[in-house]
Structure formats: C-alpha cells, structure tokens
TORLORO-444542 format. One record per residue (C-alpha): residue in one letter; x, y, z; residue number from 1. Coordinates in steps of 0.02 Angstrom, whole numbers, plus 50000, padded with zeros to 5 digits. Each point is the difference from the previous one (the first is absolute). Layout:
N
<pt res="a" X="X" Y="Y" Z="Z" n="NUM"/>
...
END
This chain:
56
<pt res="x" X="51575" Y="54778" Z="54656" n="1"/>
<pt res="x" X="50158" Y="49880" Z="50045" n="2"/>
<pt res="x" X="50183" Y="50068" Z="50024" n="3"/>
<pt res="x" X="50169" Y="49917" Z="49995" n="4"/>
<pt res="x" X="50147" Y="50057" Z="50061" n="5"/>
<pt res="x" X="50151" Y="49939" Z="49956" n="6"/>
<pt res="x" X="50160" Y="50074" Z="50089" n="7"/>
<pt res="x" X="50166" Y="50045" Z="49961" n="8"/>
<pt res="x" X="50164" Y="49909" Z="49961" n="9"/>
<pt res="x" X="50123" Y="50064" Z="50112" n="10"/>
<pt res="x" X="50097" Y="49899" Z="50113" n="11"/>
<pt res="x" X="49874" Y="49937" Z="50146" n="12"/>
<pt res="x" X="49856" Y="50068" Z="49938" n="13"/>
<pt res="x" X="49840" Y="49928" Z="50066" n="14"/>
<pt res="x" X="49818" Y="50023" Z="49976" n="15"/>
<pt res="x" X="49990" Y="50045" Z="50186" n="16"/>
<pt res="x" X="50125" Y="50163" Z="49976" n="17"/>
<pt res="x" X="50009" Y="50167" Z="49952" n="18"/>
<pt res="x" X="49818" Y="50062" Z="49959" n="19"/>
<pt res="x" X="49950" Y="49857" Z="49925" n="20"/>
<pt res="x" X="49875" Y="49942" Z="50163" n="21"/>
<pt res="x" X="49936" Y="50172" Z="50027" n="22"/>
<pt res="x" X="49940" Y="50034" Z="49805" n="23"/>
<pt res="x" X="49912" Y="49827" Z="50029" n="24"/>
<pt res="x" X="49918" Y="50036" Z="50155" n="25"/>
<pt res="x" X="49936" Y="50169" Z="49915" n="26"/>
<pt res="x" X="49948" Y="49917" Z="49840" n="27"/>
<pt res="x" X="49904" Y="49874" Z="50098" n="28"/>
<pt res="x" X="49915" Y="50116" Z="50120" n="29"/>
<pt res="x" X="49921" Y="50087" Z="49838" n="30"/>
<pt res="x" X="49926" Y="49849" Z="49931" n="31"/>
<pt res="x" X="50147" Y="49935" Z="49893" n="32"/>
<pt res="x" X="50054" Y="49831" Z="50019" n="33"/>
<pt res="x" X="50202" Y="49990" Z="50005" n="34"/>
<pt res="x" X="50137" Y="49861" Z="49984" n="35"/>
<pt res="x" X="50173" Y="50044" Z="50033" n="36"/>
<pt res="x" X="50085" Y="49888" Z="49931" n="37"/>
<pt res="x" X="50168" Y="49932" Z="50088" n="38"/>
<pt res="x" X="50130" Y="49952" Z="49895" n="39"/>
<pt res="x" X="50149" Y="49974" Z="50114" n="40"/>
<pt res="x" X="50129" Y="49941" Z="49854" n="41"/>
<pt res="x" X="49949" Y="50136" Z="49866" n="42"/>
<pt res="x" X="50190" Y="50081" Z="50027" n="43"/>
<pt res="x" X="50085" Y="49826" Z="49991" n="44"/>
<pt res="x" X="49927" Y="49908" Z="49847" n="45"/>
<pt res="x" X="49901" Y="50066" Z="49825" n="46"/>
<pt res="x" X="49836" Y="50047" Z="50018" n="47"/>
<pt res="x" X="49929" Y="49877" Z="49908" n="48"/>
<pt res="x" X="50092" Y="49854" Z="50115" n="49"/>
<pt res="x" X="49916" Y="50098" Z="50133" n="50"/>
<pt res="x" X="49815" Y="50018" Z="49938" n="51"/>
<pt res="x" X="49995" Y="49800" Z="49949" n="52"/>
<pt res="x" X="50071" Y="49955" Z="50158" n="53"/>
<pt res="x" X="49843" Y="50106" Z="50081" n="54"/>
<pt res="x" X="49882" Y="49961" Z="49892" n="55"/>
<pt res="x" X="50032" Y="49797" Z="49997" n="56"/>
END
C-alpha cells in the first residue's frame, strides 16, 4: 500500500510542518510507503500551474 500526502495551502506551508512528517513516519513504520509531497507555491499560483510545474 502507497500514500501521498499532499499539504495545505496556507501561507508558508511546507511538507516538513505541522503533522505532516510525523503521520509519515507512522505510516511508514507500519508497512506503508508515503510521499509527502512539497509544493512550496500551492498558495501563490493555481493548482494546476503548480502540479505541471512538479510533475515536468
């Protein structure tokens, strides 16, 4: 089983905030393999500008 986490869109959010670290560390001790993903622009541009620029 694979997760991905994707975090939120306030103002300096990072994948390396709030819980996001911990639930991944927990996921992964229990056999679950886990992405978080950072997307430092998500509160500055559309999504979609975002996810291109990530995925490109």
């Amino acid at each position: 089983m694979n997760a991905i986490i994707f975090h939120g869109s306030a103002p300096h959010a990072t994948a390396k905030q709030f819980w996001y670290p911990n639930i991944s560390r927990n996921l992964n001790s229990r056999g679950i393999a886990t992405i978080v993903a950072d997307l430092p622009r998500l509160d500055q541009e559309p999504l979609t500008e975002t996810l291109f620029r990530e995925c490109t």
